[in-house]
N, C-alpha and C positions, 0 to 999 in steps of 0.2 A: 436635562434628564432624558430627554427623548432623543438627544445626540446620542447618547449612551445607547441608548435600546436600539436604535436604529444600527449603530454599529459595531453590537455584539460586544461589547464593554461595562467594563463599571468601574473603571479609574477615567480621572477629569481631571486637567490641571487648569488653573485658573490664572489668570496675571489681573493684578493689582487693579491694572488702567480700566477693566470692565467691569469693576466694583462700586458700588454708587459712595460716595465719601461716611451716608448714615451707617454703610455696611462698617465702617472701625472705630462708630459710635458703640458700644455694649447697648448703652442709656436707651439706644433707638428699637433694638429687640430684631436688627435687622440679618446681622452675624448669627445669632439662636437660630433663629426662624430657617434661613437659607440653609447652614451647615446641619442641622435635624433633619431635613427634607432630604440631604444625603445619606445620612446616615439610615433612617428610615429604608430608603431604594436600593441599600449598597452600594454606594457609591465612594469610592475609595476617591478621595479629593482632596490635591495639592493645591496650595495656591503662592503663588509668584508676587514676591511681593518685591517692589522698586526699592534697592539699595540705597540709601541714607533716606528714606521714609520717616518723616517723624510720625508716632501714632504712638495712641493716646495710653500710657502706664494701664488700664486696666484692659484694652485691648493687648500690650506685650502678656500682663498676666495669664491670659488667655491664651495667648499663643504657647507661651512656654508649659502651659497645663495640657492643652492640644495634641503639643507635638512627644507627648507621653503613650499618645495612644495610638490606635491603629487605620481609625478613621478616617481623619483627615489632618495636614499637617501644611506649616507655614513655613515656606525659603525665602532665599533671597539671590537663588541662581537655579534658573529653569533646568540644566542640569541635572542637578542635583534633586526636584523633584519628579523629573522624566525617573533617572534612578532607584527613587524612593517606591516609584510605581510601577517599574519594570519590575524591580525585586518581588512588592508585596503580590505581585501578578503572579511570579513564579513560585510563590509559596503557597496560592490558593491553586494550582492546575499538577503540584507535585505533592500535594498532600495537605 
């Protein structure tokens, strides 16, 4: 979050690997906790997640409820969340 502030941002993309494994536990309250604190900051947050990833049915749950909204949102090609944030960027500085 202070990467953010410091450099005049409020989109964050995240990759998978700097994730601690309790973060795609739900059970562990670790995914709540972190992704609130962005939301809380405004912080517009992709996260990168590693192609054939097994993860756990009520983490996908989540994911697929997630990526309904505007907050923050789960890929599986850094791409495509650079994208997701270049866009939602331009829709917050054009109106």
């Amino acid at each position: 979050m202070c990467l953010c502030t410091e450099n005049n941002t409020n989109n964050l993309c995240v990759h998978s690997q700097a994730l601690s494994d309790q973060f795609f536990l739900l059970s562990s309250g670790s995914a709540g906790g972190i992704l609130q604190k962005f939301v809380n900051y405004h912080i517009r947050t992709a996260i990168v997640l590693e192609t054939g990833m097994e993860l756990p049915i009520r983490f996908q749950e989540m994911m697929l409820e997630a990526n309904k909204g505007n907050e923050f949102h789960f890929f599986f090609s850094k791409n495509e969340a650079e994208q997701w944030l270049m866009c939602a960027q331009g829709r917050l500085s054009h109106g």
